[in-house]
N, C-alpha and C positions, 0 to 999 in steps of 0.2 A: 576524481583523479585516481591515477590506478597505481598498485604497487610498484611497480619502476621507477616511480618519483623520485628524483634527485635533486634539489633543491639545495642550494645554499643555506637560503636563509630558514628552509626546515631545519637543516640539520644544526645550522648556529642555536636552534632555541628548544633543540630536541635534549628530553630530560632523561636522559637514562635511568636515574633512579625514582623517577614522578612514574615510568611506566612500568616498570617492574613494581612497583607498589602495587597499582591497579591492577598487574595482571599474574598471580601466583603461578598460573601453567608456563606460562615465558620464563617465569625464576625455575621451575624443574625443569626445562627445556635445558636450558643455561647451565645447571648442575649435571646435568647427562649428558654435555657437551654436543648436545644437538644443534646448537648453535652457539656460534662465538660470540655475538654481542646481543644484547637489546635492539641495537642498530641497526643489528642487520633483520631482523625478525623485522622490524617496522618498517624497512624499507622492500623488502619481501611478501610480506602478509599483510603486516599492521595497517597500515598507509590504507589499504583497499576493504580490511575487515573496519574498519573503522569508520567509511563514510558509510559502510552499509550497516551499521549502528550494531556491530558485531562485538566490538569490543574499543573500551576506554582507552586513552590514551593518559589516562592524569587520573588521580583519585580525586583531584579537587573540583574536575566536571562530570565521569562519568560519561555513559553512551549519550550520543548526541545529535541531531537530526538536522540535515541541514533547513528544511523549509520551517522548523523551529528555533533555530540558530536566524534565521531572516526575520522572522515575526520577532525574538527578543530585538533586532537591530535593524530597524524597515531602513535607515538609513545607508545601508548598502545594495538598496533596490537602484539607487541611482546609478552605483557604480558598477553592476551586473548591467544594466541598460547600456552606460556608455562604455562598455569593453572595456572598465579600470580593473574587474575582475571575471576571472574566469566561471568560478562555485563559491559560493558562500564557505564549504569545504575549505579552499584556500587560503581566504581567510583567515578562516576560526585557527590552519594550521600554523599561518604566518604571522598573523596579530592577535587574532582574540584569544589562542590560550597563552603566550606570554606574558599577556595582559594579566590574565584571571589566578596562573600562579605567583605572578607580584601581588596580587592583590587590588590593581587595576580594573578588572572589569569584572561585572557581576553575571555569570555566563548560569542560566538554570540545564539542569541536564535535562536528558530526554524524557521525554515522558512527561514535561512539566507542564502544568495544569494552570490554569488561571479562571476561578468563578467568576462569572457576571452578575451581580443580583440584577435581576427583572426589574425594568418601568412601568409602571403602574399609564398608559395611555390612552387615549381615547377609544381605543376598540378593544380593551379591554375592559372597561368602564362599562361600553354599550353590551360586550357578553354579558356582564354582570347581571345588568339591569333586566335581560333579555332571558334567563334561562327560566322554560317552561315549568322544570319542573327544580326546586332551592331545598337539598335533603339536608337533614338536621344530621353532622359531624359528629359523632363521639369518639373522643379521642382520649383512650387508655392507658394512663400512666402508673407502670407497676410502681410499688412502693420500695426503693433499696435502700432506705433509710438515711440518706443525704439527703441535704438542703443546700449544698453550696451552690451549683448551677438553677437548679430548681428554677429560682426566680426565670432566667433567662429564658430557660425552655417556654417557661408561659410567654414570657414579653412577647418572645417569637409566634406562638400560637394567637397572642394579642394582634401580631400586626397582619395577620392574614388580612389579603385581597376580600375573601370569601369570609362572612361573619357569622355564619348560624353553624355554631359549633357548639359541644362543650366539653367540657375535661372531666373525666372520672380518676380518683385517685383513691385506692384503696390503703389505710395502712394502718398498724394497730395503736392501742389506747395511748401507749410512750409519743406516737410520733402526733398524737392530734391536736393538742395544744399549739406547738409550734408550727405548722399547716395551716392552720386557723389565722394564725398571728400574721405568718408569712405571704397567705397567698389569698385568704378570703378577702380581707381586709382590703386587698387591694382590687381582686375580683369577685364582687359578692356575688354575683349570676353563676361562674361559668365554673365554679370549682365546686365541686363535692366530692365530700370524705365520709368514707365509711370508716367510723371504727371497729375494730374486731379486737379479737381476745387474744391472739399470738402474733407474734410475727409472721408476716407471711411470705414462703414463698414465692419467686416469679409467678408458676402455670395460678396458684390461689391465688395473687395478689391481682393478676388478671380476672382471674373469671367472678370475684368478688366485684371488680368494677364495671365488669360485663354488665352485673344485676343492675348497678346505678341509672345502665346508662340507657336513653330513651330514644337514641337517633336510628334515623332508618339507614345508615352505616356505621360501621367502626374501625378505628385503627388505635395502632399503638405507636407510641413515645417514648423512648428512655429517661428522665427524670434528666439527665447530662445533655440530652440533644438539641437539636433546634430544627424546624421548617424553613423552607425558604417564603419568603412572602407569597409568593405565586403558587404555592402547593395545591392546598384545598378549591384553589380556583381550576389550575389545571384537571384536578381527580374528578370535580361537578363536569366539568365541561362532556366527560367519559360518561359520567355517568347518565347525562341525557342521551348519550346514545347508545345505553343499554348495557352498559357493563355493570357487571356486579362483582368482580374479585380486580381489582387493578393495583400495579406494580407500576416505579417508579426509578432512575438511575439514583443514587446516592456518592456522596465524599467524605470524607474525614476531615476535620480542624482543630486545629490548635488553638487560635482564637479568632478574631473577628474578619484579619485581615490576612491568614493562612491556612488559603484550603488545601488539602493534598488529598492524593491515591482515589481518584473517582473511579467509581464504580459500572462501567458504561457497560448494562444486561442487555441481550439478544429477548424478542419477544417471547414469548409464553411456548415452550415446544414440551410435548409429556417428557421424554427419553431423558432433557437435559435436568426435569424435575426428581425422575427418577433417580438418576445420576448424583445430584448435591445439590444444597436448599440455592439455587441461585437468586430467589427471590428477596431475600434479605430485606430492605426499609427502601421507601417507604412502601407499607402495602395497606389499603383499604379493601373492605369487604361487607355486602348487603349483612347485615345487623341478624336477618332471619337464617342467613344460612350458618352463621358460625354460630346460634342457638341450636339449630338442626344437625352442627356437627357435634355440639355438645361442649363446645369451648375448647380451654384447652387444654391436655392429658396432663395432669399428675404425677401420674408416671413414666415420664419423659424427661428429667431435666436435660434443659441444655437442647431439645429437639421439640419443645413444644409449638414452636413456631410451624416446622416443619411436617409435625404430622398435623398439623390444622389446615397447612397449603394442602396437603396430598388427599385430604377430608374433604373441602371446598372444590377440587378440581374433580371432585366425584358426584356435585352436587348439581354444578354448572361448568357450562361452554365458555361462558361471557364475560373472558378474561382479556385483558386489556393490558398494555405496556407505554408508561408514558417514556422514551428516551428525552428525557433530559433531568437532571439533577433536581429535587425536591427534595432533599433531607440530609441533614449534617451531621455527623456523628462524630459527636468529641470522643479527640485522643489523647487517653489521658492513659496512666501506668497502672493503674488498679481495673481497668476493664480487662472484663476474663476472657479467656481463648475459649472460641467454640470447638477446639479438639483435646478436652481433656477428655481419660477412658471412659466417665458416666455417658459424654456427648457422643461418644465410637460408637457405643453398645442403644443410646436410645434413639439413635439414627437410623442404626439396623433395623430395631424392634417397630420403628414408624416404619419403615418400609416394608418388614414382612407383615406386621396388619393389614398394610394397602391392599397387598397382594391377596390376604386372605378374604378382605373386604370384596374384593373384584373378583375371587373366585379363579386365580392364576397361580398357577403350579410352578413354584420356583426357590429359589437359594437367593440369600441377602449374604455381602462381604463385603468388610472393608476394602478397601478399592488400592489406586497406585500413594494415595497421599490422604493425607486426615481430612474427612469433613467431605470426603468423596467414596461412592459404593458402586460396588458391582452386582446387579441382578442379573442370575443367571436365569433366566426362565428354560422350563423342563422343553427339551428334544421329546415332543409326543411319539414319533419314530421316528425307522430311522429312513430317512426318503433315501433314492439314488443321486447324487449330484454329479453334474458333468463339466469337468473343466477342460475349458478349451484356449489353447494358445496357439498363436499365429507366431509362425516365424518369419520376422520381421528382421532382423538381425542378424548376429554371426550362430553357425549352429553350436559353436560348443556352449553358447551361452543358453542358448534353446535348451539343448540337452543337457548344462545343468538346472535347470530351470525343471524339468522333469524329474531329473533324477534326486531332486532336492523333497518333491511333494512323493515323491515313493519312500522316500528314506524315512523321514520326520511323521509324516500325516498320521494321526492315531484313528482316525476316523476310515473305517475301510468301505464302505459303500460310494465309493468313485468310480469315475470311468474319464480318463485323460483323451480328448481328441486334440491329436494335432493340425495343421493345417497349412501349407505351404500353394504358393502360386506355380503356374510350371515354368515360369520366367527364372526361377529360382534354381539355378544347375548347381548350387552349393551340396544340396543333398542329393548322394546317389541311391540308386535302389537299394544298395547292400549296407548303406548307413541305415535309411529309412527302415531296412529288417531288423538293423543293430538296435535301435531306439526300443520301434516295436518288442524286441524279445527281451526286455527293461521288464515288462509283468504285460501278463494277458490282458489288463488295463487299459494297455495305451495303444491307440487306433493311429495310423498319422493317413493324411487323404492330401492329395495331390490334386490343383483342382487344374482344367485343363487351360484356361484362357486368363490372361492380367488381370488381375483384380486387386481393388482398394482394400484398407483393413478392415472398414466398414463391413465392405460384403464378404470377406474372408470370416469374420464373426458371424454374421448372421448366415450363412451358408452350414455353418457347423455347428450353429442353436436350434437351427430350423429341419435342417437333412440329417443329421448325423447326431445329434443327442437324445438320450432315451431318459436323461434325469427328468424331476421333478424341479430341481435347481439349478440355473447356472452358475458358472463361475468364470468367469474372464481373465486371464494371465496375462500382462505381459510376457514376454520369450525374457528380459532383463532382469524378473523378478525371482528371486528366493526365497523362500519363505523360511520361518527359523522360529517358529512356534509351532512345536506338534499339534494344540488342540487346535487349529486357526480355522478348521471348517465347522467344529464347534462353536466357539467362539462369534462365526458370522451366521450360524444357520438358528442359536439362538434366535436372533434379533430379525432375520429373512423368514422363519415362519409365521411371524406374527402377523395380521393381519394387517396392522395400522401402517405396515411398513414395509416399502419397495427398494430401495437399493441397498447394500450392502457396503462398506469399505472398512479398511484396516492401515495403522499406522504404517509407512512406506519409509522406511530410511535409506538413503545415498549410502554407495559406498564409503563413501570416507563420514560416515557416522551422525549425520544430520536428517532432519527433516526433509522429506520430498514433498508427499502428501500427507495432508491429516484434515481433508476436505475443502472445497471452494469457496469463496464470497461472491459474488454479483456486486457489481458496483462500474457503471457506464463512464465514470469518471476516472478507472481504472485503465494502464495501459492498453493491457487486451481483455477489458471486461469482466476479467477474473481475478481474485487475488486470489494466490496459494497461501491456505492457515498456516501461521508459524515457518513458513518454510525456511532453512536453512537456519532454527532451532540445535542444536547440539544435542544430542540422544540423554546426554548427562545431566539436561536442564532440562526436560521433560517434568520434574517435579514443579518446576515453577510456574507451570503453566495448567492450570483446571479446565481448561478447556480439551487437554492434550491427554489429561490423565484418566477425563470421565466419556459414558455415552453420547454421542452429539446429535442434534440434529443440525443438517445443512442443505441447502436448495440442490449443490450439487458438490458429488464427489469424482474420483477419478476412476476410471474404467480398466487400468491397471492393476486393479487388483480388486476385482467388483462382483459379488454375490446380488441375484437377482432371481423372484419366479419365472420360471421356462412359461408358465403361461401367460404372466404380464410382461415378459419380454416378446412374446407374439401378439400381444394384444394390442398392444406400440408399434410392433412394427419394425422390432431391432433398430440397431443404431440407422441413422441419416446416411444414406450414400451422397449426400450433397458434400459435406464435411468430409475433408481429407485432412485438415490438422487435430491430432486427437483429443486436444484439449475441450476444442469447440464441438467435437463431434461427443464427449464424453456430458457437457453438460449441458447440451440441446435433448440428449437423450435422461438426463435427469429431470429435468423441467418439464417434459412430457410425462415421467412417472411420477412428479410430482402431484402433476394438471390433474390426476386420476383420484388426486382425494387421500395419498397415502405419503408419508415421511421417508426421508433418505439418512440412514443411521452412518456414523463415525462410532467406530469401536478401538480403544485403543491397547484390547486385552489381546489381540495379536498383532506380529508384527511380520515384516517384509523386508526385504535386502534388494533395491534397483541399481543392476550394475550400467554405471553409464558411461562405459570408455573414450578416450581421447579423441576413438577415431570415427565415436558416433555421434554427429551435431546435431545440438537439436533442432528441434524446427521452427521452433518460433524466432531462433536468432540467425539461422542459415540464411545466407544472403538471398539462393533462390528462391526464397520462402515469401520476401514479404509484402509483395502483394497479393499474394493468394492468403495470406492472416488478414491485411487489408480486407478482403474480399469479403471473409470468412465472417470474420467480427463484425462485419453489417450486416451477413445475412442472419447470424445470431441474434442480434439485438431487432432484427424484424420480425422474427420468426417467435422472438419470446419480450413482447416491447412491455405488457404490461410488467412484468416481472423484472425489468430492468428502470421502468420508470417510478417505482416508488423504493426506498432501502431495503435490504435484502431481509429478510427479519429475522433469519436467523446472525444477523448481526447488530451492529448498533452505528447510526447515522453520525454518532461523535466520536467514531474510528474510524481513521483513515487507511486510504488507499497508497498513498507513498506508504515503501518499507516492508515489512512481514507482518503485517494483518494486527490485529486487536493492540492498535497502538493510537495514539488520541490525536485526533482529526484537524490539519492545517489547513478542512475548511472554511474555519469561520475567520480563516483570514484572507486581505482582499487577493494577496498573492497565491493561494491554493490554484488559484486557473492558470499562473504563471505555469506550474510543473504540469499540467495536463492539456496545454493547448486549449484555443478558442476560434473559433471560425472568422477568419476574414473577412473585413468588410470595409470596403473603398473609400476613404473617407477625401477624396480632391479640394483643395479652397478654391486653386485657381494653376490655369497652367498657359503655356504662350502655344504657339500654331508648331507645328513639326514641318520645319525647313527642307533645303532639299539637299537629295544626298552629294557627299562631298566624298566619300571615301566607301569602301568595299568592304569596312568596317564596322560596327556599331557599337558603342558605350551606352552602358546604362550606368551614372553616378549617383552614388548615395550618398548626402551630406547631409550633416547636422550641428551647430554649433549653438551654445546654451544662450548667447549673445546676441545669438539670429544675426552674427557676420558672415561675408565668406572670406576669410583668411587670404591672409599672402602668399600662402604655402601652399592653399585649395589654388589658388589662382596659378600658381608656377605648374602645377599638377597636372589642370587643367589646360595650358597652355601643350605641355607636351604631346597629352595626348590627343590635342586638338588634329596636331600634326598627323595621323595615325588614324582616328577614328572620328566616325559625326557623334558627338557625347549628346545625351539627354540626361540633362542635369533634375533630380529628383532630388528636395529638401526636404525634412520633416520640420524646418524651421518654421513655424504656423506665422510668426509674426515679422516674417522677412519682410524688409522695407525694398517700396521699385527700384532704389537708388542702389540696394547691391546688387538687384537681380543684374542692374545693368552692366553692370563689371563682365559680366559673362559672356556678354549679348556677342562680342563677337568670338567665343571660345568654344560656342554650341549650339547647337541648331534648335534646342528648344529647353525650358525647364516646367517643370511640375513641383508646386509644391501643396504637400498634404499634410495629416494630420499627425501625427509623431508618435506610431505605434509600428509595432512589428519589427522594430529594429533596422539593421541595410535591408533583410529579407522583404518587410514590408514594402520596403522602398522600392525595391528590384522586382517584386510584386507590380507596384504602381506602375512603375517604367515600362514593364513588358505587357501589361494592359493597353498603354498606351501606344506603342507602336508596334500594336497586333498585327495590325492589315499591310505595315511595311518591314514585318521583318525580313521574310524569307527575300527580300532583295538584296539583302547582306549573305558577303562569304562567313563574316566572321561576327561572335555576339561577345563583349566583354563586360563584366557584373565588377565593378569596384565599389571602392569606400573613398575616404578621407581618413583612415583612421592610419595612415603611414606619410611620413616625410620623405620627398622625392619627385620625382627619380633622379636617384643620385648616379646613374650611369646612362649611358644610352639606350634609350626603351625601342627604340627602332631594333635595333643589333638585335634583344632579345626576344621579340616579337618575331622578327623574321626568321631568327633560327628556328623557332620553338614551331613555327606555322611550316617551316621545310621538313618539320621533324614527321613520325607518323602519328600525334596525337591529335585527336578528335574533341580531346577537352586536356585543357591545362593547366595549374596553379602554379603560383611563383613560388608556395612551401606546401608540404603537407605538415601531418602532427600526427603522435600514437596517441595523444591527449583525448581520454573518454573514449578509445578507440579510434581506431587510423579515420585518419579521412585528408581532404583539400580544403587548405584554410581560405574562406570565402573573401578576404579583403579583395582580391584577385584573380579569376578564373575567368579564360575563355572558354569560346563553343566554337565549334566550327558548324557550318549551318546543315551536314548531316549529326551533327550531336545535339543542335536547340532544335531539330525538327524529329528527334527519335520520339519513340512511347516514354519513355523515363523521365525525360526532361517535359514534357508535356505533360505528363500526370502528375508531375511533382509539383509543377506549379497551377497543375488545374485546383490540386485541392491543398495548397497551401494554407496553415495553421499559423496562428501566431502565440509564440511562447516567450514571455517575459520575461523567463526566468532565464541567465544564460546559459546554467548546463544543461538544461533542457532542452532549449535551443542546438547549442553543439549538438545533442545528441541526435535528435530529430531531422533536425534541418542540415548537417556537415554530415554527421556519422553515418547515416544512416541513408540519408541522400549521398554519397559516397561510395557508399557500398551495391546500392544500384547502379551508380554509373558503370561502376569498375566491372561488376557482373553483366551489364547488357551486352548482348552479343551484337558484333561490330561496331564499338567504342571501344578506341584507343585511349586511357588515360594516362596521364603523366604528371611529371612535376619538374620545375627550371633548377629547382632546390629540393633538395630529399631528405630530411630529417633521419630519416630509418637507424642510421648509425651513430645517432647522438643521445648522448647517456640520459641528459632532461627530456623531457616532450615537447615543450613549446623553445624552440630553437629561435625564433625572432626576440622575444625575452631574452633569451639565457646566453646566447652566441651572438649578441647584437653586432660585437666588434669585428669579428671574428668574419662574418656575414659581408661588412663592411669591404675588406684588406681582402676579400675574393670577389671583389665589383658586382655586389648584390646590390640593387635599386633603391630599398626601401628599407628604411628605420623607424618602426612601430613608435606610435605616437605615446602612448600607456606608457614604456621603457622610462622616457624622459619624465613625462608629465607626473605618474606616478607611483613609479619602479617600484612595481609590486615585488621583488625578490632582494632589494634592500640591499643592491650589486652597488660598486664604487663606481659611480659616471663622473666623477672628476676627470676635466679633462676630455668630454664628447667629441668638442668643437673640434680639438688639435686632430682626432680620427677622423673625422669625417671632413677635413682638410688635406689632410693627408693621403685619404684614398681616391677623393670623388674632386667633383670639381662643384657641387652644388656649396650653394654661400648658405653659413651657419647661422646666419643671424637673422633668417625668416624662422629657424627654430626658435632662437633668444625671445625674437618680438611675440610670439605666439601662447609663449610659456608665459612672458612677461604677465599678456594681457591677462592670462585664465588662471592667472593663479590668484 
């Protein structure tokens, strides 16, 4: 639902001072008299930053997600299905947080996590039995001189799947008695204790139980922790196919029955290791090579962990990432921060040893935030780099966009090419000389014939650059970090590494880019990191603040070698949207064996004005995104078909990136569509024509009746159109199909998916071969009472009128569209390209704002865009303060001889409006008898 919302029953349950709690920048808004209420910020901003998990509306839930707001209540899956609600959003705004600041309902906020421990089942029973090769576990538990969890952490080690393990515990003379007492006694095998003569240490108390231990791997335990049952079964499974360092997801707990803050790792990337220990717990490692690294440093507290990853990853390739949770880390108040100053300084120190270890020339520094570092490796020279921008835009943004990297840039061995089409009469010659006399630098080239940006780029890497490096601009972009080609050519002359990118901020202060995801499950196959991040919250985010690595970044702001950009091929002249053409062209510099880095030590300014749309949501756009995003996913099918690995499989793709995944719930397919597939029980013969019109009806009733109200409905429109009555009622009995027999010339009934769309789906399947003998095609429901006026009168007007297609309402809800209870065609509008491909490749989505948005909004916005279709509407909403006008203006609706009154209104007035009193209005205005409502409501309530 989008900020305009006006809603009654929001604003009856809107907390003024619940939201100002949550949100301190709205309280200095309000004191700077930037605005006048709470109210109005919510019904302006809030309302819309809110479903997009921008910002809380209550301190007592917190940001909050609608496809996890459905999964805490599947019970409103039913009412999304039968149009009793529009978004789970709705909802949450109308009931469930009133609910939840009474006290009423238990609402978890975003991000909320729920562990499953593992089944122990038959195929997992037969890997057991089945692996070639069963390595003996040592698992290293430093000594911090507690006993209180202790026991636990063993039980947990106790109940492994996988049983050839054992436990080394080192600790001195004080602690061995009670050790003995506590934990041999109860395991005489699997525990031993070294005593020693001090206390020791973490890196000592490790590498003392190192000696003990005899398995041909190792890992460690914190004395507090616990495994998952399935751990050591998961890590053998790896290790039969050859890994020897492997790394595991990890969470937090309180106790048995409260996990929180899991830890969901991207696989194994050097740059991100570089960057900060992302490896954390659980980690196994071959036995011989963390002898061969020599254990662990001494002089490291607080980083020993860390310089034994960066030790091991020098030792071996054969690193391994299990995504899924193997290890719990109790949260208790005496566990230490890994950023106090000893942990700053011996994180450096592991990292400039790496360096000296590898024989690589560079600076170790604390990074944007604790527990994160920036290596600068040495500029060996200084190459020539050449940046090139296309103008694509307005020119003064061109030219600031130049005059920005002349002013700032500290690095002086550049050469700016510009590059313009001749279709392009914005720029005249004596501009073009203005530009140029900016600094002997900058070239601008005019090229003579229309070209894409694609080949505007590579015409100007290929003919016209003399660098060693490219560089690719935006014409939108600003740069506003002097060192920023420093910054990128670090990390671009390194050999391991092919593309280049930098943090991109919007003008108004947020995340653009900070690198892509892959993910087929995603709207357009990509999800932008973090996007629409606040610049300000940048520290919350470790992914945002260290080196990345990522399968693809954007090409807006992109460092690249001039020889592996010819060796590719330059970007794809296929790709005309830059999105796709940006990471078709990553994926190929990937293919070559080399990483695509995310640096977020410079930065960017992309100015994207009001009057520049973009492309992916321009109406002319979207079939050619259609187009585009299949030919990407063919072009790059391996790499879409397993998780992107620079990310993690239990983050999802709804929202802004590295947020926890309403996969594993059955409704995740609701929000991303699923392919149609026909499912008929039975249907009757297709009668013969009777009128110059056609209905296709969609009914469903949970009773498997057909109503007295379906039947008045149908009776009308009997008058009017040949109706093909489509049910998803599966278990309709002959005795009511009969009712119909003489209201329609045929019924179908199927199986109760897809919603009307499904239905209307079915129906025009069905009289494929007869439509184009119709003037006229009409797609209804059941989901309205009526016609409460004369449907001829408005038919006939609406059909003298000039529209080619028509709705009885439209809505701004989720964006404009025609509200589908209702829409004709005329048979040049069911026989265009629009209307034919929309339903060639028709999706079914469960969820209903996905729906709206896919199927109304967006199918809507084609219609209205294809050239020669007339669209219209009998009713117009445009100038009503609510969105959904058959809700909110039902009466109103009424007393101006409108047909139909929404079933939902009655049954279960979602906006908690006074219908006292329905009958006397709908007596009053109409002549339809109220008591086929009465009896209808009777029965279903």
């Amino acid at each position: 639902m989008k900020s305009q919302i006006v809603a009654k029953c929001i604003e009856q349950h809107f907390d003024e001072e619940s939201y100002l709690l949550a949100n301190s920048d709205i309280q200095l808004a309000l004191r700077e008299k930037k605005i006048t209420s709470a109210w109005e910020h919510f019904t302006k901003y809030g309302i819309f930053e809110a479903q997009k998990l921008g910002r809380p509306v209550s301190p007592v839930i917190g940001r909050l997600s609608e496809p996890e707001y459905l999964m805490q209540f599947p019970e409103l899956d039913q009412y999304l299905r039968d149009g009793s609600l529009t978004s789970p959003f709705e909802h949450f705004l109308c009931v469930g947080l009133p609910q939840a600041v009474r006290g009423e309902r238990v609402i978890q906020p975003y991000g909320g996590y729920l562990y499953h421990k593992p089944r122990f089942n038959p195929e997992s029973r037969y890997l057991l039995t089945s692996f070639p090769f069963k390595p003996l576990i040592s698992i290293l538990i430093p000594w911090g001189g507690g006993f209180r969890w202790l026991d636990h952490a063993v039980a947990s080690i106790n109940s492994q799947w996988y049983t050839n393990w054992e436990i080394c515990i080192a600790c001195d003379e004080t602690a061995k008695a009670p050790v003995f007492t506590s934990l041999a006694s109860v395991y005489p095998v699997k525990v031993k204790v070294l005593p020693s003569e001090a206390m020791l240490d973490l890196p000592n108390s490790l590498n003392e139980a190192l000696l003990l231990s005899e398995g041909d791997y190792v890992t460690v335990m914190d004395s507090k922790d616990e495994l998952t049952p399935d751990a050591l079964f998961e890590v053998v499974k790896l290790i039969n196919k050859g890994a020897e360092f492997i790394f595991s997801d990890e969470d937090r707990f309180r106790d048995e029955s409260q996990y929180i803050e899991p830890v969901f790792k991207p696989d194994f990337t050097l740059d991100r290791l570089m960057s900060y220990n992302f490896i954390g717990q659980l980690f196994i490692i071959k036995r011989s090579l963390v002898n061969e690294a020599k254990g662990w440093s001494v002089e490291l507290p607080g980083a020993e962990n860390y310089d034994l990853f960066l030790k091991i990853h020098e030792l071996t390739d054969k690193v391994q990432h299990i995504p899924k949770v193997l290890y719990h880390s109790r949260f208790t108040s005496s566990r230490q921060s890994n950023n106090t100053l000893d942990n700053k300084i011996s994180g450096v120190i592991a990292l400039e040893n790496a360096l000296k270890r590898r024989r690589i020339f560079g600076e170790v520094e604390n990074g944007i935030i604790p527990g994160v570092y920036n290596v600068r490796y040495c500029i060996a020279y200084k190459p020539l780099v050449s940046i090139v921008i296309v103008l694509n835009d307005k020119l003064e943004l061109f030219r600031k966009c130049i005059e920005a990297i002349l002013e700032i840039t500290t690095y002086k061995q550049i050469e700016i090419i510009g590059v313009l089409e001749s279709s392009n009469n914005e720029v005249t010659t004596d501009e073009a000389l203005c530009i140029e006399s900016l600094d002997e630098r900058v070239q601008l080239y005019r090229l003579d014939k229309p070209l894409n940006n694609s080949c505007l780029n590579n015409i100007a890497a290929f003919e016209f650059s003399r660098g060693e490096f490219l560089v690719f601009v935006d014409s939108k972009v600003e740069v506003i970090t002097p060192q920023w080609v420093e910054e990128m050519l670090i990390h671009a002359q390194r050999g391991s590494v092919g593309c280049v990118s930098t943090t991109i901020l919007s003008d108004t202060g947020v995340i653009s880019h900070a690198g892509y995801i892959l993910d087929k499950e995603a709207q357009d196959l990509v999800l932008s990191v973090s996007s629409g991040v606040a610049e300000r919250l940048i520290s919350n985010y470790q992914n945002l603040c260290g080196v990345c690595n990522y399968s693809a970044i954007t090409a807006d702001f992109l460092m690249v070698k001039s020889d592996l950009f010819k060796i590719i091929g330059g970007f794809s002249n296929e790709f005309s949207i830059s999105l796709y053409r940006d990471v078709d062209f990553c994926l190929k510099v990937k293919a070559t064996g080399v990483n695509n880095v995310f640096t977020p030590f410079a930065k960017a300014i992309q100015c994207k004005p009001q009057q520049i749309k973009s492309e992916l949501s321009s109406i002319d756009c979207l079939e050619r995104n259609a187009c585009e995003a299949r030919k990407l996913l063919d072009s790059h099918s391996m790499q879409f078909d397993t998780y992107d690995s620079c990310y993690n499989p239990n983050l999802g793709v709804v929202g802004g990136g590295f947020r926890i995944s309403p996969s594993v719930s059955r409704l995740y397919r609701a929000y991303v569509g699923r392919p149609y597939v026909e499912k008929v029980i039975k249907f009757s013969g297709l009668g013969e024509a009777n009128h110059r019109r056609l209905c296709i009806f969609s009914h469903y009733d949970k009773d498997h009746k057909i109503d007295k109200y379906v039947l008045f409905y149908l009776e009308k429109l009997s008058k009017l159109y040949d109706v093909v009555f489509v049910t998803t009622c599966e278990k309709i009995s002959a005795r009511e199909l009969k009712k119909i027999s003489s209201l329609c010339v045929s019924y179908v009934v199927k199986v109760n998916e897809g919603h009307d769309f499904g239905a209307w789906k079915t129906g025009l399947d069905y009289v494929f071969n007869k439509l184009n003998s119709y003037d006229f095609l009409l797609l209804c429901n059941d989901s309205v009472y009526g016609p409460m006026q004369q449907l001829d009168l408005i038919v006939n007007k609406m059909e003298q009128g000039v529209y080619d297609v028509w709705s009885m309402t439209d809505s701004q809800e989720l964006g404009y569209h025609l509200q589908s209870y209702f829409i004709q065609y005329s048979s040049k509008a069911f026989s265009s390209k629009v209307f034919q491909e929309f339903w060639a490749g028709f999706q079914i989505f469960d969820d209903k704002q996905s729906l709206i948005k896919n199927c109304e909004v967006a199918y809507s916005a084609r219609l209205i865009s294809s050239e020669g279709l007339n669209v219209g509407t009998y009713y117009t909403a445009a100038d009503q303060s609510y969105l959904n006008c058959l809700q909110y203006y039902w009466d109103k609706l009424l007393e101006n001889n409108f047909p139909f009154l929404k079933v939902e209104v009655l049954r279960d007035n979602p906006l908690g409006i006074d219908m006292v009193g329905f009958e006397d209005v709908i007596v009053r205005n109409t002549d339809y008898n109220p008591s086929l409502i009465a009896k209808h409501l009777k029965r279903i309530s």
